[in-house]
Each structure stands twice: as C-alpha cells, then as structure tokens.
PDB file of N, CA, C and O in Angstrom:
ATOM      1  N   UNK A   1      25.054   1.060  31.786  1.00  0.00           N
ATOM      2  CA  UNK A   1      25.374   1.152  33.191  1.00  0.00           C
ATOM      3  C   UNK A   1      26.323   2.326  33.425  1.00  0.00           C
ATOM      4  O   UNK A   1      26.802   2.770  32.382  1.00  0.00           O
ATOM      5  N   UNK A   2      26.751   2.999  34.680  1.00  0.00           N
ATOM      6  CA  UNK A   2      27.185   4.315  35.099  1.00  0.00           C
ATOM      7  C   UNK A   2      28.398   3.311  34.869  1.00  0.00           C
ATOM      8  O   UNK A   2      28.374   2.088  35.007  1.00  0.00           O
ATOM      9  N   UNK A   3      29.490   4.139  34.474  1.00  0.00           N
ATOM     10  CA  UNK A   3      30.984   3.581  34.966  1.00  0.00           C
ATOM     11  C   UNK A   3      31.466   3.738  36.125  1.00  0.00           C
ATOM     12  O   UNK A   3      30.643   4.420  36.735  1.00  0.00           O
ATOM     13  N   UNK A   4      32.124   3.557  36.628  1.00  0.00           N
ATOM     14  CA  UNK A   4      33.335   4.105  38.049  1.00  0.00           C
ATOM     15  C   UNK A   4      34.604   4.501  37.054  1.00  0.00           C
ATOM     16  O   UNK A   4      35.119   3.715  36.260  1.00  0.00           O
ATOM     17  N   UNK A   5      34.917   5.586  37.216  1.00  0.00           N
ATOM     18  CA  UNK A   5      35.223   6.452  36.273  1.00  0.00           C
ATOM     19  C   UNK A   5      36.470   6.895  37.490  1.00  0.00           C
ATOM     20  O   UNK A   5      36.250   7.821  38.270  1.00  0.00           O
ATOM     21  N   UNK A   6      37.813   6.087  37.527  1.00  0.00           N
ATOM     22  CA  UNK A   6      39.040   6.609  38.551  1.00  0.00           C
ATOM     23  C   UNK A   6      39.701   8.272  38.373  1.00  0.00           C
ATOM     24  O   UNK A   6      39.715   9.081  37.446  1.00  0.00           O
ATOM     25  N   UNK A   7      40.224   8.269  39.811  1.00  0.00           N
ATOM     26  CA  UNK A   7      40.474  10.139  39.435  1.00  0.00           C
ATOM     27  C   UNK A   7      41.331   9.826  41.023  1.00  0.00           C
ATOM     28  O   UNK A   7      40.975   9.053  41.913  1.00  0.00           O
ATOM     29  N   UNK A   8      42.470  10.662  40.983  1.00  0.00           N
ATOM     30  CA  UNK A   8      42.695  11.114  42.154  1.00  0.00           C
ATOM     31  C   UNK A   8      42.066  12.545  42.980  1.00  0.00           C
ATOM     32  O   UNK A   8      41.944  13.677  42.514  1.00  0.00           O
ATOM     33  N   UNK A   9      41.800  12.158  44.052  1.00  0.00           N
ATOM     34  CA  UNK A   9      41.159  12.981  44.562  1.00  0.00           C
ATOM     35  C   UNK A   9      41.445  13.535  45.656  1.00  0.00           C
ATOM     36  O   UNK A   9      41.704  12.875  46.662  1.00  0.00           O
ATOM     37  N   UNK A  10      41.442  15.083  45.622  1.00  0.00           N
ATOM     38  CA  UNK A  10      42.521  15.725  46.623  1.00  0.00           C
ATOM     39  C   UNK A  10      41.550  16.337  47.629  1.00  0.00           C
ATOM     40  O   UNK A  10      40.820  17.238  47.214  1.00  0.00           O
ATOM     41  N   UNK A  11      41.434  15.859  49.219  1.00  0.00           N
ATOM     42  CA  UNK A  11      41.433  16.560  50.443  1.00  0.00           C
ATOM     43  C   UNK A  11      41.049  17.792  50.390  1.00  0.00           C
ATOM     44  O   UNK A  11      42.007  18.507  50.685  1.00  0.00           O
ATOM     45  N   UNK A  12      39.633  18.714  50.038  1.00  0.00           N
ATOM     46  CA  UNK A  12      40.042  20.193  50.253  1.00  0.00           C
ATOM     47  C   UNK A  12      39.842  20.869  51.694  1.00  0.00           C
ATOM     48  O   UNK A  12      39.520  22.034  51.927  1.00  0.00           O
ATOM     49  N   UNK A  13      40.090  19.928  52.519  1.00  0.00           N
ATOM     50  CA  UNK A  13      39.927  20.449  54.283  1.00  0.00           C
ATOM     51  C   UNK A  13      41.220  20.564  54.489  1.00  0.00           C
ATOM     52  O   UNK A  13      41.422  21.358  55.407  1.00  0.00           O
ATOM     53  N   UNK A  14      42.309  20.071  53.990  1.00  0.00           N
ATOM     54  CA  UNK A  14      43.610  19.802  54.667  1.00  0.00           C
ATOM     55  C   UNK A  14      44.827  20.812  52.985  1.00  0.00           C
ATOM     56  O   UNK A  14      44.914  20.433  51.817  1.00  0.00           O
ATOM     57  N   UNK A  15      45.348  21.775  53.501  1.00  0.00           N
ATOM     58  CA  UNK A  15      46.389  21.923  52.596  1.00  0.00           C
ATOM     59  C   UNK A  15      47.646  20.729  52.167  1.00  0.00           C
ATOM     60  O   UNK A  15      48.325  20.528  51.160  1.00  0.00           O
ATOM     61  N   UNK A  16      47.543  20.171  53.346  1.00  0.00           N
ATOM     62  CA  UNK A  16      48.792  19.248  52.741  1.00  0.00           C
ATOM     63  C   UNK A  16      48.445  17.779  52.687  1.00  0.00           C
ATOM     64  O   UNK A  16      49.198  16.806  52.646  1.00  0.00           O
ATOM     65  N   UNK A  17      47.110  17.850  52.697  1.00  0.00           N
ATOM     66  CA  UNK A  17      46.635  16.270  52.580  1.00  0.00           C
ATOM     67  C   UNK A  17      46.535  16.083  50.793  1.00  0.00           C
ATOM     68  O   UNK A  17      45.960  16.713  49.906  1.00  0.00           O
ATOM     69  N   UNK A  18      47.533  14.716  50.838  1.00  0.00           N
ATOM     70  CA  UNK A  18      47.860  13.840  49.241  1.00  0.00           C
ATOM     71  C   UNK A  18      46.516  13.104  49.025  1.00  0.00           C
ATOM     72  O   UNK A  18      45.567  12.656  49.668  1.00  0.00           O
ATOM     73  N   UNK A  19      47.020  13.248  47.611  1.00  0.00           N
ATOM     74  CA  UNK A  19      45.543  13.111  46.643  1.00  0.00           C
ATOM     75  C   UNK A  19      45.444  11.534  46.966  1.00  0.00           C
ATOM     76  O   UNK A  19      46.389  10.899  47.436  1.00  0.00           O
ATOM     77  N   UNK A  20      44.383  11.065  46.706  1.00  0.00           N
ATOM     78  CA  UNK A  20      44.544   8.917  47.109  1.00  0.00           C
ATOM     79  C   UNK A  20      43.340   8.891  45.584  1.00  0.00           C
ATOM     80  O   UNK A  20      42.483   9.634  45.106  1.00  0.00           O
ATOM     81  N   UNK A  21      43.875   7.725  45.321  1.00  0.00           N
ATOM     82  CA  UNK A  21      42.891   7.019  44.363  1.00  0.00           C
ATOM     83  C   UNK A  21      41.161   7.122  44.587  1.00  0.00           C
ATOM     84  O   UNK A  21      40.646   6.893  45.681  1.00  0.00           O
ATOM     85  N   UNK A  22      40.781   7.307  43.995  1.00  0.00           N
ATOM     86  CA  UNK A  22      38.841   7.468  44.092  1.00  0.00           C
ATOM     87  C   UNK A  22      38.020   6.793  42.777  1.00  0.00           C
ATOM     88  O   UNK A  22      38.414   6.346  41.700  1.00  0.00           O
ATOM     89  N   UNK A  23      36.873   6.919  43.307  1.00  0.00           N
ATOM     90  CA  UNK A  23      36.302   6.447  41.637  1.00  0.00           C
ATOM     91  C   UNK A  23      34.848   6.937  42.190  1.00  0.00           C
ATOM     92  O   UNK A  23      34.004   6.797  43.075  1.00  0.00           O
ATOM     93  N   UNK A  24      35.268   7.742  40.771  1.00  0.00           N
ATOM     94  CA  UNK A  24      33.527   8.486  40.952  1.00  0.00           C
ATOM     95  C   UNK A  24      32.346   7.543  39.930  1.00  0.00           C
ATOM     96  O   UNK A  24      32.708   7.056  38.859  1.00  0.00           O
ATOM     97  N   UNK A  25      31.108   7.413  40.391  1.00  0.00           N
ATOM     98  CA  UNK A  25      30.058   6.887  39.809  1.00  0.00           C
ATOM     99  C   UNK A  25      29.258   7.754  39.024  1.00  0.00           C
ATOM    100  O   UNK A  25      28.945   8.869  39.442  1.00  0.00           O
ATOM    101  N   UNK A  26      28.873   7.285  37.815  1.00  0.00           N
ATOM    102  CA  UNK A  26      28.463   8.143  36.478  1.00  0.00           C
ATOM    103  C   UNK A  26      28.523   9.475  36.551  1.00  0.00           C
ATOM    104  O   UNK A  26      27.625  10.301  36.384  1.00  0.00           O
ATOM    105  N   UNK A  27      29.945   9.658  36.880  1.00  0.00           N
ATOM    106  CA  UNK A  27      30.402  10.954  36.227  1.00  0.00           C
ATOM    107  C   UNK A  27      31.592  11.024  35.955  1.00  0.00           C
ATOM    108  O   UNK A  27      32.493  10.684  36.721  1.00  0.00           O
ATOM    109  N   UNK A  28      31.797  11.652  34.385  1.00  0.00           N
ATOM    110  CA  UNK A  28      33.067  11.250  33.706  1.00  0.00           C
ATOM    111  C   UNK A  28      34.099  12.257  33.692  1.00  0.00           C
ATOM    112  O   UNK A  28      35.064  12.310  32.929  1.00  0.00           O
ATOM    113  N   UNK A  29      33.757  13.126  34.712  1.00  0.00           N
ATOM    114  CA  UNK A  29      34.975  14.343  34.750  1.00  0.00           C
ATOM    115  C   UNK A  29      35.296  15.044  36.351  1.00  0.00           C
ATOM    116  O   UNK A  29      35.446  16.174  36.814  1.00  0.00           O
ATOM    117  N   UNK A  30      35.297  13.616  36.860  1.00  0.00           N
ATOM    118  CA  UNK A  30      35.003  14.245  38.384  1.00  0.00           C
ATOM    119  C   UNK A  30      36.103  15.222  38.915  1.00  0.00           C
ATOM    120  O   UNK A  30      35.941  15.976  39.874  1.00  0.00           O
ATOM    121  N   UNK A  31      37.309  15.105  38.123  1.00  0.00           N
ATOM    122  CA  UNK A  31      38.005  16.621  38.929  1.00  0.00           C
ATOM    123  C   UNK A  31      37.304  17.481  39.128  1.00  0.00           C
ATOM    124  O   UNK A  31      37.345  17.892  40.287  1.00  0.00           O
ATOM    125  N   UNK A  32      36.347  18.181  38.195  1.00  0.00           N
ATOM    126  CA  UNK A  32      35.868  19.457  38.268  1.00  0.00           C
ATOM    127  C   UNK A  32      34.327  19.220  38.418  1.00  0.00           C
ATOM    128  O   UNK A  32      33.535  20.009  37.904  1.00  0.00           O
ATOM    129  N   UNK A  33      33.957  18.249  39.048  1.00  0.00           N
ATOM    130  CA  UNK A  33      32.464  18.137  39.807  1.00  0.00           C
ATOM    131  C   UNK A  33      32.632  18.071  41.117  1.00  0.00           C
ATOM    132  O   UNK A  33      33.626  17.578  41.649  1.00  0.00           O
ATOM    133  N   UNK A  34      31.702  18.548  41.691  1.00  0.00           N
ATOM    134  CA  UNK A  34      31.682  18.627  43.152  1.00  0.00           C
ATOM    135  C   UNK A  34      30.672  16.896  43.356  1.00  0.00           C
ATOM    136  O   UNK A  34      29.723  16.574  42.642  1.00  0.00           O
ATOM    137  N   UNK A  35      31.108  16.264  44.225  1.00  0.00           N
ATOM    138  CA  UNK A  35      30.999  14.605  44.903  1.00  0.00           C
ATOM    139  C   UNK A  35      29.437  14.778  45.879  1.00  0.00           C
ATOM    140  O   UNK A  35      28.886  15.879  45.881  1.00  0.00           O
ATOM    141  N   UNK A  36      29.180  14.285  46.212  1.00  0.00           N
ATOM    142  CA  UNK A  36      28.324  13.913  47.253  1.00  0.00           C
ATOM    143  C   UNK A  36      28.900  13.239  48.337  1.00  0.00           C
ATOM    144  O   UNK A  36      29.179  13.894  49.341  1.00  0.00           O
ATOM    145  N   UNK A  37      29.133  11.974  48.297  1.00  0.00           N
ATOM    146  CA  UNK A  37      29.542  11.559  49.808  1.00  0.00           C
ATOM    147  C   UNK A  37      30.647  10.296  49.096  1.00  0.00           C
ATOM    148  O   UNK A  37      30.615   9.798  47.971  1.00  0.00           O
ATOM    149  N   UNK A  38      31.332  10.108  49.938  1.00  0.00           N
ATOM    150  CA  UNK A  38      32.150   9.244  49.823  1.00  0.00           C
ATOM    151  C   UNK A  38      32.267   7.660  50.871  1.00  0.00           C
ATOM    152  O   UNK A  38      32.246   7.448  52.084  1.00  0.00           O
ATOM    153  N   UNK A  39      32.359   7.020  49.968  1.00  0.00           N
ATOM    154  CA  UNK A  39      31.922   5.791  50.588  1.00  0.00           C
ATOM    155  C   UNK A  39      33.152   4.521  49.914  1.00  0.00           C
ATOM    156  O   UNK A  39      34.152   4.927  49.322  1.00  0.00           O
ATOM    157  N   UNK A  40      32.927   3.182  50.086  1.00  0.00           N
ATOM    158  CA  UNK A  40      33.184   2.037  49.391  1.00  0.00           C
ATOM    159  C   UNK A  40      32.648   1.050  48.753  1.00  0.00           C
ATOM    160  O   UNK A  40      31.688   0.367  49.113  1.00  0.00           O
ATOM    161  N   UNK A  41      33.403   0.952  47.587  1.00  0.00           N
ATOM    162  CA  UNK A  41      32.623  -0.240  46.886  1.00  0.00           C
ATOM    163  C   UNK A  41      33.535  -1.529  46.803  1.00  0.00           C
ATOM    164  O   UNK A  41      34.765  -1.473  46.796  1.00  0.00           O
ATOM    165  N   UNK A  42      32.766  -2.752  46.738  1.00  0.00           N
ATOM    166  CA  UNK A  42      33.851  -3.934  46.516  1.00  0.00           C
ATOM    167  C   UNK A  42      32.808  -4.763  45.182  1.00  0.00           C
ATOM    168  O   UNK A  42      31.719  -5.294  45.402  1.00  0.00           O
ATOM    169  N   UNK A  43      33.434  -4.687  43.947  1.00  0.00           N
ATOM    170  CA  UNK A  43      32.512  -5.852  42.922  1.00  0.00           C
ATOM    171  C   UNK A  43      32.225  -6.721  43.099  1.00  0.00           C
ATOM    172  O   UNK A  43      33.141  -7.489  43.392  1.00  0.00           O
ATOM    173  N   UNK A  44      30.759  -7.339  43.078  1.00  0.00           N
ATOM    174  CA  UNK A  44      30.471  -8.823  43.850  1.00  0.00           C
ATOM    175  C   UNK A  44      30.717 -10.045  42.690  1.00  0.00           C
ATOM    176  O   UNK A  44      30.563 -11.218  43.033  1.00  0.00           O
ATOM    177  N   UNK A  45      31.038  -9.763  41.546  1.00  0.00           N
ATOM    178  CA  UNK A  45      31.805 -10.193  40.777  1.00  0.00           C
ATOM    179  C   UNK A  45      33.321 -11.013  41.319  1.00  0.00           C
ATOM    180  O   UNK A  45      33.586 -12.168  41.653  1.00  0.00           O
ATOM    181  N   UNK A  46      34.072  -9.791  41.201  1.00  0.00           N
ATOM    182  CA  UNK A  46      35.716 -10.341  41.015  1.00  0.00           C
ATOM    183  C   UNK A  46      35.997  -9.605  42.587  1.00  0.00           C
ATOM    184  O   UNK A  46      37.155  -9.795  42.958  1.00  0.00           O
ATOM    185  N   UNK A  47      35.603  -9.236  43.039  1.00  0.00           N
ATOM    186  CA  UNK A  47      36.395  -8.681  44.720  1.00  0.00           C
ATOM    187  C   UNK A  47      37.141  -7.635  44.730  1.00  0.00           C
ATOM    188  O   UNK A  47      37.731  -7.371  45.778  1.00  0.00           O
ATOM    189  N   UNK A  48      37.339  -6.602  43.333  1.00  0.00           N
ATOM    190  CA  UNK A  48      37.955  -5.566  42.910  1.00  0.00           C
ATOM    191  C   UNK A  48      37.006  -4.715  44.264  1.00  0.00           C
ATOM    192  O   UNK A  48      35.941  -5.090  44.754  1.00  0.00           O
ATOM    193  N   UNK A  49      38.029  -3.170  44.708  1.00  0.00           N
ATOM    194  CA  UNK A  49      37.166  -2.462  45.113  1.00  0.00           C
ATOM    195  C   UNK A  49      37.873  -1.200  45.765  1.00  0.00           C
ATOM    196  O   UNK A  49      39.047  -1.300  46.123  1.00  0.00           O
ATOM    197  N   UNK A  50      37.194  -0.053  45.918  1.00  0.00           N
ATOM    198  CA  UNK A  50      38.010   1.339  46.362  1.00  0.00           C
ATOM    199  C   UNK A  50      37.105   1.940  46.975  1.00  0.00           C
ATOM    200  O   UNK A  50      36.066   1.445  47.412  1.00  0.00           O
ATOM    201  N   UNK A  51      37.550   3.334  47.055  1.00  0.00           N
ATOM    202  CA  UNK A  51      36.753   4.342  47.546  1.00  0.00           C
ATOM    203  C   UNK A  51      35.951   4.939  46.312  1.00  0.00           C
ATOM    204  O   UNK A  51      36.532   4.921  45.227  1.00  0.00           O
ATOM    205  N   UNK A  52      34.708   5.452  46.377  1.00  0.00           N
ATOM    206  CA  UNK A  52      34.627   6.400  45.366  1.00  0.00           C
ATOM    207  C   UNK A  52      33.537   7.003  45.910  1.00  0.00           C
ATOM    208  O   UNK A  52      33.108   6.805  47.047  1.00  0.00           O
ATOM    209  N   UNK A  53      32.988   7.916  44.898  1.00  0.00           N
ATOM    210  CA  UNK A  53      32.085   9.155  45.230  1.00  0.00           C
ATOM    211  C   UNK A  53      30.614   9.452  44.059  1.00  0.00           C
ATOM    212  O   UNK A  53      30.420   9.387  42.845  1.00  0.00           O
ATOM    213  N   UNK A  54      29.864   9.780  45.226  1.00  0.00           N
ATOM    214  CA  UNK A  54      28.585   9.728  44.394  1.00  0.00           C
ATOM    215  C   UNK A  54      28.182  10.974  43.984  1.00  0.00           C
ATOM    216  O   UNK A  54      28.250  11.955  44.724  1.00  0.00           O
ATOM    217  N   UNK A  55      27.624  11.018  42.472  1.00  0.00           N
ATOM    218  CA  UNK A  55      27.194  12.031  42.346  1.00  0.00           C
ATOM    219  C   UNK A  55      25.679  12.126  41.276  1.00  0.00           C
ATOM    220  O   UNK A  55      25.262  12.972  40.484  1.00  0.00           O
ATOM    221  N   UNK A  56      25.248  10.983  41.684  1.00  0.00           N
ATOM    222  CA  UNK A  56      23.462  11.100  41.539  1.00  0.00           C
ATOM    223  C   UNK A  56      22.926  10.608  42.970  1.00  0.00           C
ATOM    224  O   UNK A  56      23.398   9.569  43.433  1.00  0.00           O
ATOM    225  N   UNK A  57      22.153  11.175  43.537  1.00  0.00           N
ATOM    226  CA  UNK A  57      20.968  11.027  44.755  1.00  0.00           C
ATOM    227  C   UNK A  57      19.903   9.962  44.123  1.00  0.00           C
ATOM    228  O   UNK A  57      19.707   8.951  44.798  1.00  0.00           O
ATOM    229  N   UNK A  58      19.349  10.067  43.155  1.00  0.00           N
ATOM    230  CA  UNK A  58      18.611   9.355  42.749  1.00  0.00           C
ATOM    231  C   UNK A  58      18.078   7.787  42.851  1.00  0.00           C
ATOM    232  O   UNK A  58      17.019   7.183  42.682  1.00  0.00           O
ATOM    233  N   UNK A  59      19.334   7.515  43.199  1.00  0.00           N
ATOM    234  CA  UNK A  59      19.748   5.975  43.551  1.00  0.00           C
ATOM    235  C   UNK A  59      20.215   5.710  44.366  1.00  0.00           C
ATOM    236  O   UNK A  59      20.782   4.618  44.364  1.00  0.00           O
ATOM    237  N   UNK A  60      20.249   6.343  45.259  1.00  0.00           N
ATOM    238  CA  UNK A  60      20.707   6.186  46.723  1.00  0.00           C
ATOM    239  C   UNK A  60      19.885   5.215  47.761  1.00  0.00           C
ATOM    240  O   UNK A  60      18.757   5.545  48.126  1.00  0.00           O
ATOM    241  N   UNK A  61      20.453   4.096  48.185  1.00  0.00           N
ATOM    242  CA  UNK A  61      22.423   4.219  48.209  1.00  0.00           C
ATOM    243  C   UNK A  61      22.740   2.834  47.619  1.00  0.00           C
ATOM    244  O   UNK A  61      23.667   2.105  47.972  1.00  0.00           O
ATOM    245  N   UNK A  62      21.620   2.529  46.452  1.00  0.00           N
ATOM    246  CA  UNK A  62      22.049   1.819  45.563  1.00  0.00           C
ATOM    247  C   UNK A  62      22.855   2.228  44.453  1.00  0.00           C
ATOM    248  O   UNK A  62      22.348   2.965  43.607  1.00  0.00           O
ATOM    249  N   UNK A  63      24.019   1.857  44.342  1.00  0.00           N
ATOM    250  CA  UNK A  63      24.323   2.596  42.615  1.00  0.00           C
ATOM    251  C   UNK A  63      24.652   1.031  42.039  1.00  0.00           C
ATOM    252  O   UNK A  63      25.212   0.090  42.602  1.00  0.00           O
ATOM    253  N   UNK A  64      23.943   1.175  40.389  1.00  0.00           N
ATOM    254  CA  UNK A  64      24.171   0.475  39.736  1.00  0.00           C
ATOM    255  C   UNK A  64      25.928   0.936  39.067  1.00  0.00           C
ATOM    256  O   UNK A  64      26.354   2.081  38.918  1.00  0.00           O
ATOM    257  N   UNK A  65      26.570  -0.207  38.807  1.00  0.00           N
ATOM    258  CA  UNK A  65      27.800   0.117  38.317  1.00  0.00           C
ATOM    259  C   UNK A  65      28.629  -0.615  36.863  1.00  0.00           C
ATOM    260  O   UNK A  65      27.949  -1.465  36.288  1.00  0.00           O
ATOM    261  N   UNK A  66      29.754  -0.384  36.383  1.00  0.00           N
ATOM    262  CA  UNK A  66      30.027  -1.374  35.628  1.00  0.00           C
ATOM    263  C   UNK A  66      31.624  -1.331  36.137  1.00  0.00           C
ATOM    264  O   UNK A  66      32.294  -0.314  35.959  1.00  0.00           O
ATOM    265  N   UNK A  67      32.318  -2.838  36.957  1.00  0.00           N
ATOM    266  CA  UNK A  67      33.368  -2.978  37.330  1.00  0.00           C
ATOM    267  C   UNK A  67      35.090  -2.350  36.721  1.00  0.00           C
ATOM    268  O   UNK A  67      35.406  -3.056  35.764  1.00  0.00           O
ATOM    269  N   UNK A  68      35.738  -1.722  36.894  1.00  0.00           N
ATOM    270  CA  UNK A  68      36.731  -1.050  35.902  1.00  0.00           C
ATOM    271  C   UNK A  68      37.551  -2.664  35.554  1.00  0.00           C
ATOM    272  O   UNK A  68      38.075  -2.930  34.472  1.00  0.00           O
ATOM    273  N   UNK A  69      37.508  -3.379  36.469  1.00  0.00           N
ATOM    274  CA  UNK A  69      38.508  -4.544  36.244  1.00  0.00           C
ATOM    275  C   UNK A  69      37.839  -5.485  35.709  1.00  0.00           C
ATOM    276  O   UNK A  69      38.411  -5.872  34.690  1.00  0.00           O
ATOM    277  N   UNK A  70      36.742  -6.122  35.953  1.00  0.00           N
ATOM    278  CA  UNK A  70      36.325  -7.370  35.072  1.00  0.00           C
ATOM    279  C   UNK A  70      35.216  -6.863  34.042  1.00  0.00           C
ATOM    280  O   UNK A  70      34.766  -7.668  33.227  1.00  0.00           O
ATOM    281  N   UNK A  71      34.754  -5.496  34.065  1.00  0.00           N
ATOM    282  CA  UNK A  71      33.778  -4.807  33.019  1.00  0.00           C
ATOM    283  C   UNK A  71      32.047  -5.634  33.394  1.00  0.00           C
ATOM    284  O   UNK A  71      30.994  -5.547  32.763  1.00  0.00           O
ATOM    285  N   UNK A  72      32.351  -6.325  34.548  1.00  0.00           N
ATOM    286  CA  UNK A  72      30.670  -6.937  34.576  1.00  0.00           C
ATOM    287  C   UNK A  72      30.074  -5.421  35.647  1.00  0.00           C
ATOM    288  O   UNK A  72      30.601  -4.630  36.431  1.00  0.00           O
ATOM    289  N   UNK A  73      28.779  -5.653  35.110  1.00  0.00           N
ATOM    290  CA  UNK A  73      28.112  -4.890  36.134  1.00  0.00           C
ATOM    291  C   UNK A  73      27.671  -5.593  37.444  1.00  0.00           C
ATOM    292  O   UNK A  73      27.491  -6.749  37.826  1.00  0.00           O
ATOM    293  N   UNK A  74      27.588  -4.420  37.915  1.00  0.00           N
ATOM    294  CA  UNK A  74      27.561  -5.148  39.862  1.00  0.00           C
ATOM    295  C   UNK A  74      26.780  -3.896  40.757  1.00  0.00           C
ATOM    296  O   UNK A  74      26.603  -2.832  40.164  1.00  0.00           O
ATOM    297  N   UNK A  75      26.355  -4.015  42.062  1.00  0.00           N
ATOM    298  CA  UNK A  75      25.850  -2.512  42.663  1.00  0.00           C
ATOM    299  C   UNK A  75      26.819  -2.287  43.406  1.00  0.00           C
ATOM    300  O   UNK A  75      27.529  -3.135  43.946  1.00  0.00           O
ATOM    301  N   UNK A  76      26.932  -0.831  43.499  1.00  0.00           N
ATOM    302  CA  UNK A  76      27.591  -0.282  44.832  1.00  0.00           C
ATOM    303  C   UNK A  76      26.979  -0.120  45.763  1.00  0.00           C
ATOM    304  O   UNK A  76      25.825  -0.229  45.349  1.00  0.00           O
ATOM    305  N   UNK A  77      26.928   0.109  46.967  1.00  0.00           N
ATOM    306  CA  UNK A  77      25.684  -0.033  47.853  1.00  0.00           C
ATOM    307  C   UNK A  77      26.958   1.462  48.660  1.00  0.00           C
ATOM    308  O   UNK A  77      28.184   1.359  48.707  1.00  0.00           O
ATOM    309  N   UNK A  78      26.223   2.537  49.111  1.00  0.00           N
ATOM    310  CA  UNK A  78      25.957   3.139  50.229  1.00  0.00           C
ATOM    311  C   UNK A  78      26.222   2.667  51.814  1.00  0.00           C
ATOM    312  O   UNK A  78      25.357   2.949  52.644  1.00  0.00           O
ATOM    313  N   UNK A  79      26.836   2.299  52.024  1.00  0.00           N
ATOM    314  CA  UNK A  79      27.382   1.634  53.720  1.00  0.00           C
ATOM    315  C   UNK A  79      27.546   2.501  54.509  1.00  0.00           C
ATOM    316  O   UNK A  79      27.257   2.188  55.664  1.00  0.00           O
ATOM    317  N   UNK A  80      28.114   4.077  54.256  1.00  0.00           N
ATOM    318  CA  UNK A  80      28.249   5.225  54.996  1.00  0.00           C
ATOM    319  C   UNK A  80      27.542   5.143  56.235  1.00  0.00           C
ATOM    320  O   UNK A  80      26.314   5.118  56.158  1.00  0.00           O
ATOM    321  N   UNK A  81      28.329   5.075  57.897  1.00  0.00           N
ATOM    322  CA  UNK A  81      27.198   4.922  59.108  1.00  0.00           C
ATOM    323  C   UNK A  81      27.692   6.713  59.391  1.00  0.00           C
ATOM    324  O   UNK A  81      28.770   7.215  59.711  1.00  0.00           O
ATOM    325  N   UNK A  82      26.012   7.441  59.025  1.00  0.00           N
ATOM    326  CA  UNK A  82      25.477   8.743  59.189  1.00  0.00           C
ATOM    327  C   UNK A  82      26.048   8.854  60.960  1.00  0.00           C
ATOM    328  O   UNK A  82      26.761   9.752  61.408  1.00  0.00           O
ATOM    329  N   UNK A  83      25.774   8.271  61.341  1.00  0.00           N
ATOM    330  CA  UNK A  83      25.969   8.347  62.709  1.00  0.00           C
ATOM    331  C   UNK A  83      27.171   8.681  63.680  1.00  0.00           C
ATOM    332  O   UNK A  83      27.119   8.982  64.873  1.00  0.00           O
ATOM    333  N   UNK A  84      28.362   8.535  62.779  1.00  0.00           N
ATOM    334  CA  UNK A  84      29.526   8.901  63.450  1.00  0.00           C
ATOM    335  C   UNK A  84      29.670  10.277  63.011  1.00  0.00           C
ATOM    336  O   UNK A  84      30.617  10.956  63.408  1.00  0.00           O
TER     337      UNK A  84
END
C-alpha cells in the first residue's frame, strides 16, 4: 500500500505564509516533488486524519493508503469541491 508519508509543507503563493503539517500519498520525498491537489483524509479505521497531497492521477480520487497511526490500510477519497 502507498504510505502517507508527513512533511511540512510551505505556501509558495504567500512569502510569509508558515509551513503546516501535510502528508503526501506514495511519495516518499515530497519536499522536492511538485503535489497535485490538496485535499483531506480521515482513516476509517482509527479517525486519525490531515491534509495531504496527491501525487498519482491514476487513482483518482480514490487513493489507497496505509494509516501513519494505526498502520491499517484505509482509502483516501478526493472530496475537493472543483467548484469553488
């Protein structure tokens, strides 16, 4: 399963906007990858859950995952409303 793989992740629209917690999906070096879209996940497991960022299309806007806190796998689902 992809991990959620935590990283702080810094704002590049805003010079003085602080980095906030993220978790990127199967990719293990996301400082220096460029994201796709950013969304939320909550584990339907244990209720753990953050922001994080996608970076396979492939599975969209299902991502399979494996929880950082209880290690079960669970999906992330895509919720992003395109519309605003």
């Amino acid at each position: 399963m992809p991990s959620l793989t935590p990283f702080m992740y810094k704002p590049h629209y805003s010079e003085s906007a602080e980095p906030y917690l993220a978790y990127s999906v199967g990719c293990d070096k996301p400082e220096t990858t460029s994201g796709f879209m950013q969304g939320y996940w909550e584990c339907t497991n244990c209720g753990e859950g953050n922001q994080f960022r996608f970076y396979d299309e492939d599975y969209h806007p299902n991502y399979v995952a494996t929880c950082p806190d209880c290690k079960r796998d669970f999906i992330a689902v895509d919720d992003t409303d395109y519309d605003d």
